[in-house]
N, C-alpha and C positions, 0 to 999 in steps of 0.2 A: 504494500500500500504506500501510499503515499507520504507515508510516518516519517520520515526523516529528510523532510525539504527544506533543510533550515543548509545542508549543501548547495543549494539553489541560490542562495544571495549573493555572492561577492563573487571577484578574482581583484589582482592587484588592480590598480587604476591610479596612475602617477595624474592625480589631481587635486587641487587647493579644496579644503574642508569647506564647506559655506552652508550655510541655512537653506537658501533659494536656488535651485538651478535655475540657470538660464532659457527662458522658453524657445530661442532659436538658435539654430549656429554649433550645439553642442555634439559631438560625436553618437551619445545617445537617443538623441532626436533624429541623426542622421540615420543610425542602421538599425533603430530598435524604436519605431517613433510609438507614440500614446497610444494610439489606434491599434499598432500590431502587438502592443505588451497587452492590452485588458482581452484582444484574441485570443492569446497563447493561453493566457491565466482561464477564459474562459471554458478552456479545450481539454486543460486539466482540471479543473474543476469537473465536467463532464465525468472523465474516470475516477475522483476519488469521493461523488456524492454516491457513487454505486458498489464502493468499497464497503466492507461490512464494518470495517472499523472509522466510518467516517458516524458521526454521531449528535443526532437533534436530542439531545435532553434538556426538555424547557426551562425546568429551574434554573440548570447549573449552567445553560446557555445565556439564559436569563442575566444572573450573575457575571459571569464572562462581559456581557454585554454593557453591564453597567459600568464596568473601568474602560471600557474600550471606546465606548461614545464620549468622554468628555478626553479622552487623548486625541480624539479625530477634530473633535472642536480645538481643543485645543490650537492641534498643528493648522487648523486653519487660523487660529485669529492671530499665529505670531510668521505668518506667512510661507509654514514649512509645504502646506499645501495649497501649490497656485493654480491660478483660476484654469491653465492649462489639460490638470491633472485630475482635478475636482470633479466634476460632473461624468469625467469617462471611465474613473476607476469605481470600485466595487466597495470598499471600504467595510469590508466584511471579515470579523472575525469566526471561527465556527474551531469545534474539537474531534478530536482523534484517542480514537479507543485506546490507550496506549502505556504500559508500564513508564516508560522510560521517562526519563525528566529530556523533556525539549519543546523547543516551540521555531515554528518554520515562517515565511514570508514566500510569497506565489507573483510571479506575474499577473499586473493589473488588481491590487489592493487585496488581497486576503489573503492572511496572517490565521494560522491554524495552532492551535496548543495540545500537548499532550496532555490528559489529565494526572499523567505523573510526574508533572511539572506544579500543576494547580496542587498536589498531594504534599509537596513538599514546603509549599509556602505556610509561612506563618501567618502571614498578615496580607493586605491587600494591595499595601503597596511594593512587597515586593514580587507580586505579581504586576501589577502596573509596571512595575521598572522595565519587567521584560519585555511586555505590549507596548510601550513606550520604543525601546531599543528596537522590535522587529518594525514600527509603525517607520521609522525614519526610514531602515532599509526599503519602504515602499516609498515614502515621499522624498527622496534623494535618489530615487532610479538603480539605487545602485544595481539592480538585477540586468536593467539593461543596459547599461554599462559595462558588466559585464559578458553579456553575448554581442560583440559587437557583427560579429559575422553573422548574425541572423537573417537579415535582408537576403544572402542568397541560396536560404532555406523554407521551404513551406513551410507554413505553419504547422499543420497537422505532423510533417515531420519532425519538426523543432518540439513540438509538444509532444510527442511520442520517444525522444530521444531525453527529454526532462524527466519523462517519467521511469525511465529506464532508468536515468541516475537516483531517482530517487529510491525507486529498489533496490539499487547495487548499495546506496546509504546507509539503507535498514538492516540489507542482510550481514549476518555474522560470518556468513560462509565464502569465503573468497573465490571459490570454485563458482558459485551462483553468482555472486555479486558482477564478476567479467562476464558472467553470460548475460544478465542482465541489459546486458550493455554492448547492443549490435550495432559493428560496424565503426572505421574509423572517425568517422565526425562522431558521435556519439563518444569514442573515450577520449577527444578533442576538448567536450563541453564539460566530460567529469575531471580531465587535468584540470581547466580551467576554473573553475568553478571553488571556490578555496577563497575562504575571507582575509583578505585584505587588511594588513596593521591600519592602514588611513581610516579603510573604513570602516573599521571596529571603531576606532578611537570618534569619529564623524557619528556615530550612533548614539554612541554613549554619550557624549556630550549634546547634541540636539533633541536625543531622546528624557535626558536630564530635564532642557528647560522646558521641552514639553510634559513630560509628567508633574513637577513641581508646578505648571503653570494652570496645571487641573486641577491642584488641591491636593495633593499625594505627597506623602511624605517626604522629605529631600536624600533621606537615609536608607529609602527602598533601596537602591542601586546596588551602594555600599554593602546592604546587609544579604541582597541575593548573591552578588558576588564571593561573598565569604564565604556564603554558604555551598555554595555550588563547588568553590576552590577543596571547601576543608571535606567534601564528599569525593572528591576526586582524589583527594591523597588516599581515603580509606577506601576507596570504592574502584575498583579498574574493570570490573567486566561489562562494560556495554552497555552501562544502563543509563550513563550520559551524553546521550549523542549530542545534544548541547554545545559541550565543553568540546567536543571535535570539530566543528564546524564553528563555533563559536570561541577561539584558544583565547583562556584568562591570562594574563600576564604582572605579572606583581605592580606593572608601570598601570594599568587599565584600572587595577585593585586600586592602588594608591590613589589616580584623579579622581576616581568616583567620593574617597572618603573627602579630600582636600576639597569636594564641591559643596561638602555638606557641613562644614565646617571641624574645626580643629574640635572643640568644646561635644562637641556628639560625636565625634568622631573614636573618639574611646569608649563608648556606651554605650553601642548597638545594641546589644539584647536587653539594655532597659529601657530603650525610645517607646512609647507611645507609638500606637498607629493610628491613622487617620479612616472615619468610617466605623463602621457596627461591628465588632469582633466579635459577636456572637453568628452572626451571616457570613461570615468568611469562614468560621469554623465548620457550619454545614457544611458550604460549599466543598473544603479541604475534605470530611469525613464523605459527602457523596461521591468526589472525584475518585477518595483511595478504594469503595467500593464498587463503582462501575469499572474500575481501569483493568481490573483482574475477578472475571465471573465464574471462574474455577473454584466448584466448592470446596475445595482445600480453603482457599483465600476466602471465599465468603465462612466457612464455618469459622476462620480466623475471626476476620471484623464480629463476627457474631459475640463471637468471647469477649468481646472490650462491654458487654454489658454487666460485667462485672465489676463493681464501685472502685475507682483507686482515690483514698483520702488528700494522696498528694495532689492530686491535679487541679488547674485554677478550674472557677467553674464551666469557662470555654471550650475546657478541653473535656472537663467531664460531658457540656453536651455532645461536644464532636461523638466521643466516645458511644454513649448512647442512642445516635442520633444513625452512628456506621453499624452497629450492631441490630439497630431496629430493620433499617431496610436491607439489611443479608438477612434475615429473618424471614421479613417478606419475600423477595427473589429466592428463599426455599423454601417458602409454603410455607412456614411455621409461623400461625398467627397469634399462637399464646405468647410466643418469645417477642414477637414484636411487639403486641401489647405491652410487656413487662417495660421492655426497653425503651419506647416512643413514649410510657407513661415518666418514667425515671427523666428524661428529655423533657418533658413537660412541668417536670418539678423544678428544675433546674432556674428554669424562664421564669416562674410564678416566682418563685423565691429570690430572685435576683432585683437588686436594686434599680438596676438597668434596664429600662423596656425598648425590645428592640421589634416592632410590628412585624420587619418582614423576615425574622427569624420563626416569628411564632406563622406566620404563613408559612412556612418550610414545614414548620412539624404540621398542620392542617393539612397540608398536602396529601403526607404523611400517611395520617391519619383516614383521611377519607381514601386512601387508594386503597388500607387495611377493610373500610367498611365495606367499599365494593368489592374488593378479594370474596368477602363472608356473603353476598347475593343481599351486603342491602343498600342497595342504590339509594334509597331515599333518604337513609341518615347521613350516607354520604355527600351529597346534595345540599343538604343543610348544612353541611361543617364547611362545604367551600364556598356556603352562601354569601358572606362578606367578603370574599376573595375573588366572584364572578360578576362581570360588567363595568372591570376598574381597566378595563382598554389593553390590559397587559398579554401578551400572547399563553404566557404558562396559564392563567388564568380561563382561557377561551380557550385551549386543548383537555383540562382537566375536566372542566364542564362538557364538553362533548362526550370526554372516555365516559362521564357517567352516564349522562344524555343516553347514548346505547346500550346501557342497559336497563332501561324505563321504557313503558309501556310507548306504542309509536301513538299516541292519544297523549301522553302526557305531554302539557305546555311547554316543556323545558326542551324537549325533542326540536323540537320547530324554535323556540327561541336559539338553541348552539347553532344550528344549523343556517339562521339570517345573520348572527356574531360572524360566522366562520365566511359566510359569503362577501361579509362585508369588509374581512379582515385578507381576504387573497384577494378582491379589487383592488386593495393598493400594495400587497406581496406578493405578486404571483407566481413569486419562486420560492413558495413557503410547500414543498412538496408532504412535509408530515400531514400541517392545514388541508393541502386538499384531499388526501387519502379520507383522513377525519370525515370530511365536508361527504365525499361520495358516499361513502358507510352512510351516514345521515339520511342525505336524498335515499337513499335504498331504503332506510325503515321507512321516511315518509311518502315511500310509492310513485316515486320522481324519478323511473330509472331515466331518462334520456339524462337527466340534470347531473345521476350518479355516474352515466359512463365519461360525460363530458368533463365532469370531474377529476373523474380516474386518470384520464390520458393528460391532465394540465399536472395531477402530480407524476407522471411519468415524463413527462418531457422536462418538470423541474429537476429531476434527477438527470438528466441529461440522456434517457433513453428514446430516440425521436421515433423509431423504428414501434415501440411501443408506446408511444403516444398516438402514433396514425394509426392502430390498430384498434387501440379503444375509440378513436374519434372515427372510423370506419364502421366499426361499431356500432357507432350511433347513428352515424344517415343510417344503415340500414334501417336501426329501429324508428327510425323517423318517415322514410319514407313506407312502413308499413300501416300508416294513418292509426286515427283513434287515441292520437296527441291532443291534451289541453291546448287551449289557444296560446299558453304560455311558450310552451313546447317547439312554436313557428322560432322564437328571438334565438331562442336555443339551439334552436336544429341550424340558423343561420350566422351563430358564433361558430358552433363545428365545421361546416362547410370553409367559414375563414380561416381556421385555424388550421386544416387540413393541408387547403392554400399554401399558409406560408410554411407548414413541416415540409410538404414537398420541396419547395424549392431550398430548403433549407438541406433536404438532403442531396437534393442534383449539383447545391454547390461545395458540398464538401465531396461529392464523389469526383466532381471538378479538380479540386485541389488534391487529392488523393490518386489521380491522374487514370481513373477506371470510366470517366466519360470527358470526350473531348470535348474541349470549350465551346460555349455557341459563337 
């Protein structure tokens, strides 16, 4: 998979550090202009939304997303992202099933995280540090800067030979890693391909003012750096692709403390973080559960529902919080009770109220009541949690929505949410899976197949997107359609439209049909 594209960013580039590229004139705009990088990224994207370890988990996307939008603001208001690059890139953060601590940057704005990376964070900012650091690598081009020979490659090939290095990245096996990797241009782009001292050091420093200028601690940097060095001394098997792609240097260590001043700079593990540390804690304890589904590893987390006195009470939720839902994910509903209850005392008794931690365990909570067949209690415990515009909010009401009566009002309420919410994301592929389930309890099949094929084509399967949208003329022109039915049947027909051509012009570029 696409797990280790954090290879993908750099090679040398004997060029002056600055904030702002140049929008004309640059070597990068020359052989790798805007237009052909958000292609490429888009083309990979295509293969790694269809990878099993590419991963929509609302919450914890959720989360993800809240540090990632105000670095994006950020980089715009202090001019890292210009008007050039703004409007064409993608500026999307998403996660990867994945042990390992790393986090990658893609051609054309999206920046991918390992959740074994979110596992090891303490705090939020030194997660931000990292989103921070990978967001430059996108708003400094450095990706295309470094393919500069792309111009006299197809894209579909260029994207094809990316993803082959990204392979060879992942694997541990050197014999696959070279096969991985056909043909001389291809082990061209993976020599290449190697970050760059400038532009480590160009990151980290433009990535600094941009996180600090979000709100984020000034000490993330500092204190992820430590931490990643002092895991590498003790840690050499593999589980830092990071630190391979990304090489720490006592020089890179040292500016990040000397930005954050001399006086914190001795006290990193007593700084304060910035933000809810009880909501980072989840986050931390969902990530270290989803990242490894092996029930060795879940019966693991399970066992942390046993009380440790020492721990602050952050950690006791985390704890209780990783043990509840491995519980869940093995069917054991007494144990998660136990433990989602212990988690719930935590919050009550805590000085501190933190809303959207206690939406975490609600969550929680109502996925346990629908596991047991009772949709309607669960329903009510996400009641104060649905119609707040948030996307985690509109998929959990749906999950229960399906399993209530196709007459109950909530059925048909998820279902106008979910429509109204892929009008303006129509590349929300989980949202439309949701949406078409829906239309099928509410006896809408044209609405559900056309549904179907918008999340298949969000996934990048076009091929299976004009099958379901085939699908539906058929059923459409078999009459005995609602009047609603005509609007419907005449978005598939357009939609049908442009998959065609969409696939005559990558068979184009793939050289299987000559140009018109």
């Amino acid at each position: 998979m696409a797990a280790c594209v954090a290879a993908l960013l750099a090679t040398s580039w004997p060029a002056q550090a600055q904030v702002n590229l140049p929008a004309l004139g640059d070597s990068a705009n020359e052989d790798f202009a805007v237009s052909t990088e958000r292609r490429v990224g888009e083309q990979i994207m295509r293969e790694i939304r269809r990878d099993p370890d590419y991963l929509d988990d609302p919450l914890l996307l959720e989360y993800l997303r809240t540090l990632w939008s105000p670095l994006v603001a950020q980089a715009r208001a202090n001019g890292s992202i210009t008007p050039d690059i703004d409007p064409r890139f993608a500026w999307e953060a998403f996660l990867v099933r994945d042990r390992s601590v790393n986090a990658f940057a893609l051609p054309g704005g999206y920046v991918g995280v390992h959740l074994g990376l979110i596992a090891i964070t303490a705090t939020r900012d030194e997660l931000a540090s990292v989103l921070a650091h990978e967001l430059t690598h996108v708003t400094q081009r450095h990706i295309a800067r470094s393919i500069t020979n792309s111009k006299r490659q197809s894209l579909i090939g260029l994207a094809a030979m990316i993803i082959g290095v990204i392979a060879a990245a992942r694997s541990r096996n050197t014999d696959g890693a070279n096969a991985a990797i056909m043909g001389g241009q291809a082990a061209a782009i993976q020599g290449q391909l190697n970050f760059s001292r400038d532009m480590e050091r160009e990151a980290d420093r433009i990535g600094f003012q941009v996180m600090t200028g979000a709100g984020f601690a000034p000490w993330g940097m500092a204190a992820m750096f430590e931490k990643l060095d002092h895991a590498a001394r003790l840690n050499d098997n593999g589980s830092y692709p990071y630190l391979r792609t990304h090489p720490l240097t006592s020089e890179r260590i040292g500016e990040a403390r000397a930005r954050m001043g001399t006086e914190a700079a001795g006290a990193l593990d007593r700084l304060p973080g910035t933000g809810n540390p009880f909501e980072h804690a989840l986050a931390q304890a969902r990530a270290q559960v989803l990242m490894d589904m092996r029930v060795d590893a879940l019966r693991r987390a399970q066992s942390l529902e046993a009380p440790r006195a020492d721990a602050s009470p952050a950690q006791r939720l985390a704890d209780y919080y990783a043990s509840a839902l491995a519980s869940l994910l093995l069917k054991e509903p007494a144990r998660v009770d136990t433990a989602l209850g212990r988690a719930e005392a935590v919050l009550a008794n805590s000085p501190r109220q933190e809303p959207r931690a206690q939406r975490q365990l609600a969550f929680l909570r109502a996925q346990l009541q629908l596991g047991r067949g009772d949709a309607r209690t669960a329903l009510a415990t996400l009641g104060p949690y649905t119609g707040d515009g948030s996307r985690a909010g509109a998929l959990a009401l749906a999950e229960v929505a399906l399993a209530l009566p196709a007459d109950d009002p909530a059925v048909k309420r998820s279902a106008d949410e979910l429509q109204t919410r892929v009008a303006g994301q129509p590349g929300d592929a989980t949202s439309w899976t949701l949406l078409s389930r829906l239309w099928g309890r509410l006896d809408q099949p044209l609405r559900a197949l056309r549904a179907e094929g918008e999340a298949q084509y969000a996934l990048g399967d076009l091929p299976g997107a004009l099958d379901r949208w085939r699908a539906g003329q058929r059923l459409a022109r078999g009459g005995g359609n609602r009047p609603a039915d005509f609007i419907e049947a005449s978005v598939i027909d357009a939609r049908v439209r442009d998959v065609q051509a969409q696939l005559r012009a990558l068979a184009i570029e793939q050289g299987r049909l000559p140009p018109q």
